[in-house]
N, C-alpha and C positions, 0 to 999 in steps of 0.2 A: 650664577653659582649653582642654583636648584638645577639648570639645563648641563650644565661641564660634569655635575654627580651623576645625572640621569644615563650619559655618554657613557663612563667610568664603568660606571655600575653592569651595564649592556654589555658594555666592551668585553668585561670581566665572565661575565656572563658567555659570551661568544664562543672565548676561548676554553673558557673548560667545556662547552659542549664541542666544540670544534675538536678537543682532544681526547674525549674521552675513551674512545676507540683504542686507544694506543695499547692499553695496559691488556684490552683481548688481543693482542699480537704477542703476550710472553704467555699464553697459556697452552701448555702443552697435550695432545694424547686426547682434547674433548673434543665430541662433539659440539657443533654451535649451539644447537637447542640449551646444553648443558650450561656452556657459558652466559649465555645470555639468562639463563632462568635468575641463577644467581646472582647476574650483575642488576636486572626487574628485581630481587626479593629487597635488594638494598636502595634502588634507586624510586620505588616506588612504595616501598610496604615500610621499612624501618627509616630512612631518613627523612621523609615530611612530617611524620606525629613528632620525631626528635624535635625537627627545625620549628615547628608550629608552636612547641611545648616549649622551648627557649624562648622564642619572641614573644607569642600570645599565650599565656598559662592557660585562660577559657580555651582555648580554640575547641574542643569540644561540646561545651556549653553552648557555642556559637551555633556550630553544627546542628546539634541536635533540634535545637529551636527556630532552625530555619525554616523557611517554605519547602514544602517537598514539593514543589513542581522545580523550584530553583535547584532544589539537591538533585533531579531526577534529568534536569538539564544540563545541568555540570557533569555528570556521573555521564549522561548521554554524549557530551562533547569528548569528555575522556576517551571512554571506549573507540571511539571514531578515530580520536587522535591517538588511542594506541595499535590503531592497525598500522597507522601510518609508523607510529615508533618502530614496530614489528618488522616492516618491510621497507624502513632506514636501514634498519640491520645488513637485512640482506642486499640492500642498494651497495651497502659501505663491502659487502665482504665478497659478489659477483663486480664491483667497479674501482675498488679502493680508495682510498681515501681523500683523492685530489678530485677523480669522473666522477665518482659517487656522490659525493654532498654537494658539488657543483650542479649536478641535475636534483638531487632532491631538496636541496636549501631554496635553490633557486625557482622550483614552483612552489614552495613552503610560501617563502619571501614574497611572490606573486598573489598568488591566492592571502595569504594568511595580510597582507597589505586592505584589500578589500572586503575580508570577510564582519569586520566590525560593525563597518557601514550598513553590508544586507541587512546585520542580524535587526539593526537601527530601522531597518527601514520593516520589518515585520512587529518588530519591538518598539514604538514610538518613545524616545526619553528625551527630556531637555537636557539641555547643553550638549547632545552629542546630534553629530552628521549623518544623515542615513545615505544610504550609495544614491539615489533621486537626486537629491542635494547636491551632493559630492560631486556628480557628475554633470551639473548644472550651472556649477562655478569655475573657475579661471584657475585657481589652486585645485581643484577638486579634478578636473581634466589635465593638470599636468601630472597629480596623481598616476593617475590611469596611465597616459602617457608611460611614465615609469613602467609600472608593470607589463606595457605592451613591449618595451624595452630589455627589462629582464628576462623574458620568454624569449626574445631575439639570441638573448647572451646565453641562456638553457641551451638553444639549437645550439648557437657556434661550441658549447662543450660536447654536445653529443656528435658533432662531426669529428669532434677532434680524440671521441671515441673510438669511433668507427676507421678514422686515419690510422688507428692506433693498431687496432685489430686487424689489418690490412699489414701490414708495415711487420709484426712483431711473428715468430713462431707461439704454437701455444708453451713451447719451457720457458722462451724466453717473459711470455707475460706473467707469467706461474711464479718466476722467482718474486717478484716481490707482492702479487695479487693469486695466492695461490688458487683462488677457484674462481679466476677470470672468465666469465661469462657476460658479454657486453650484451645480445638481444633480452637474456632474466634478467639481467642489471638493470637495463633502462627502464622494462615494464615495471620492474616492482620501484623503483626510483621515483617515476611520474606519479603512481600510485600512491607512495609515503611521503612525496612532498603534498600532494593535492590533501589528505588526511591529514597531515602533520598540519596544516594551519587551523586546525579544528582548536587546536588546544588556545589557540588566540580565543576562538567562540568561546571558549570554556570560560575565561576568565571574565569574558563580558556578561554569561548568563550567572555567573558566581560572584557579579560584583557586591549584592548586597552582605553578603559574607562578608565581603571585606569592610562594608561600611560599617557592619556592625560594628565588629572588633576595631573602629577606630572609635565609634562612639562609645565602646566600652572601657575605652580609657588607654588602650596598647597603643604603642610608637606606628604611625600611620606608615614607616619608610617598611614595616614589613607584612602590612594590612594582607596582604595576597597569599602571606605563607597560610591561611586558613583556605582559600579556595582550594591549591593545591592540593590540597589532604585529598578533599573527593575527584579533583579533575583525576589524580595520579590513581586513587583506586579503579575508576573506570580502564587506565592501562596498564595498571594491574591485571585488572579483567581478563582482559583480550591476550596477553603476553603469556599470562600464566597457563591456560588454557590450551594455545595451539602451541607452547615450548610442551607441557605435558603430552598432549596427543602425538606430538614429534618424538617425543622421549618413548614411550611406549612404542611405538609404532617401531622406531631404530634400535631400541632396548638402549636406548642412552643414557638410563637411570642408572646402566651397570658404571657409567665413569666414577660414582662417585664413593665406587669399593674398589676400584681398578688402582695397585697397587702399585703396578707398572707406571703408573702418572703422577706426576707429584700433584698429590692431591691437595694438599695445605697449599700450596703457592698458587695451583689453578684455580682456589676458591677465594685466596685474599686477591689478589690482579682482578679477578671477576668481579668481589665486593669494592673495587677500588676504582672501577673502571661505572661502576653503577652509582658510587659516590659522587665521583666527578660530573657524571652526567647530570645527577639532580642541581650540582650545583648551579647550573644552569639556570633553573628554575627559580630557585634563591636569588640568583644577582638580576634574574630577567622583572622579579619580582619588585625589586626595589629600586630597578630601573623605570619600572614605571609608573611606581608609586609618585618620582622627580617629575615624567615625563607626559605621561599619560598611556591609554594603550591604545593611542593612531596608529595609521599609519609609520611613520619616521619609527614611533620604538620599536616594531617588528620590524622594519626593514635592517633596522642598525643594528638589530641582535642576527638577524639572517647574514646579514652581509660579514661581518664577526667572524663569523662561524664560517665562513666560506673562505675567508683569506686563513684562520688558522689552518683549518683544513687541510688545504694548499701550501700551505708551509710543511705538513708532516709529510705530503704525498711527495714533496720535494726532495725531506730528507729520505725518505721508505724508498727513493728513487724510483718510483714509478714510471715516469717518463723518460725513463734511460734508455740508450738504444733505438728509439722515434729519432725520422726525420726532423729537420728544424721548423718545416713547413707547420707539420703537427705540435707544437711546441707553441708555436707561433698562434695555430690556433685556438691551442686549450686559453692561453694568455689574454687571447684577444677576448675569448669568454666569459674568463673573469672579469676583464676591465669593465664590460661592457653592464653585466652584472650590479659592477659596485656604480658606474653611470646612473644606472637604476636606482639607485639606495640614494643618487644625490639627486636625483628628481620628485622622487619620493620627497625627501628632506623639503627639497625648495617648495614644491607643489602644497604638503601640509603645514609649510609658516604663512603662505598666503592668504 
């Protein structure tokens, strides 16, 4: 029962990050920097102390009396993981929403699979597996396996990239990926997936956060909403920062007097779309508080998020107008992909 919640919870989890993109497709007349500042002010700065301060009333108390090498590791893993946030963005909005998180989920999903291990293996704890280990056992090498599989299904999406870009005029790719740029796509894509699984580290250099606040008497299913707090201000950090220097730089600070924009609808879609996203983090949270944080719960929140994805890129008709060949090969991509999530799975019940 605790594993069908753990599923649930992930599953849940997936899908609003998988969509939460959508709502910056009704925003009109902004610049991206604009958008996205606003969707970070919500999904990073006002909804974890909310969510933390519903579940855990201390979470602060927590905080403050923690280790600061633990707070400075967290905050550290943050920051890392919000470049990668940073340059999801622009993965999702140079590749849209089917090529894009298909290439960055799917080195997230890779990377963020193994990265608990290393930290294990530099960090010695009982009861967990260091990558030495990992890779020494029979589950632990079908592990890897997976991942060496998911990087397979990465390539077959980025041929089916490249098919695409060959195949399409640049109006016709523009209609529903207006600033279709496959070569910045992929770079910043590999980029934001490889940092995107930082935030896995995060929550393993933040675990005693969360033990606390179970020893201090809070419901264990949302132990993680206190790491959060500091992983998220760390991509805070990083977002707020280069959206500002963007902003100044473009004078994109003028969208939010621009009169000619509807202004109220571009900031709630943005607050909406930054909501969504956190929730992510909420359901990933209490997925594995069920689960644990192996292997299998990152791959099963990756993989999530890859098939929603791929559902919106379907309906945003992305792939309209491609050959069937190409069609054929974004799919065989994915399949390939979610192959990986179920080696992953079988590799860490072993």
């Amino acid at each position: 029962m605790q594993a069908l919640l753990g599923v649930l919870f992930h599953s849940l989890g997936g899908v609003a990050s998988g969509s939460f993109y959508m709502p910056y497709n009704k925003v009109k007349g902004w610049s991206w920097e604009s958008y996205w500042m606003v969707g970070g002010v919500m999904s990073w700065l006002i909804a974890p102390p909310v969510a933390a301060y519903l579940t855990i009333p201390n979470f602060m108390e927590i905080i403050m009396s923690g280790s600061s090498t633990i707070l400075f590791f967290t905050f550290l893993m943050g920051l890392f993981w919000g470049i990668g946030g940073l340059s999801y963005g622009l993965g999702v909005r140079y590749l849209g929403m089917s090529l894009g998180n298909s290439v960055v989920l799917g080195f997230c999903a890779a990377f963020g699979a193994i990265v608990p291990s290393i930290y294990y293996n530099i960090v010695p704890t009982e009861g967990k597996v260091s990558f030495t280990e990992m890779i020494s056992t029979t589950g632990g090498q079908v592990v890897f396996l997976g991942v060496i599989v998911c990087l397979l299904g990465i390539a077959l999406s980025g041929k089916a990239g490249i098919m695409k870009e060959k195949e399409l005029s640049d109006e016709e790719k523009k209609k529903t990926v207006a600033e279709f740029n496959l070569a910045k796509g992929l770079v910043v894509a590999i980029l934001s997936g490889i940092l995107s699984s930082f935030f896995n580290f995060g929550i393993e250099a933040g675990k005693p956060l969360a033990d606390a606040a179970v020893e201090s008497g809070n419901n264990p299913l949302y132990q993680n909403n206190v790491i959060f707090v500091v992983i998220l201000w760390g991509g805070l950090t990083t977002n707020f920062i280069w959206t500002t220097i963007l902003s100044i730089k473009n004078k994109a600070y003028k969208d939010f007097t621009n009169k000619k924009t509807p202004i109220s609808k571009n900031i709630m879609f943005s607050a909406l779309a930054g909501f969504i996203w956190f929730l992510q983090f909420f359901f990933y949270g209490m997925g594995e508080s069920k689960l644990g944080n192996g292997a299998s719960s990152w791959i099963l929140h990756m993989s999530t998020i890859i098939l929603t994805a791929n559902f919106w890129g379907i309906y945003r008709k992305e792939w309209n107008g491609v050959a069937a060949k190409t069609k054929w090969t974004i799919t065989a991509g994915i399949v390939v992909i979610l192959l990986s999530v179920v080696l992953v799975g079988i590799g860490n019940s072993i």
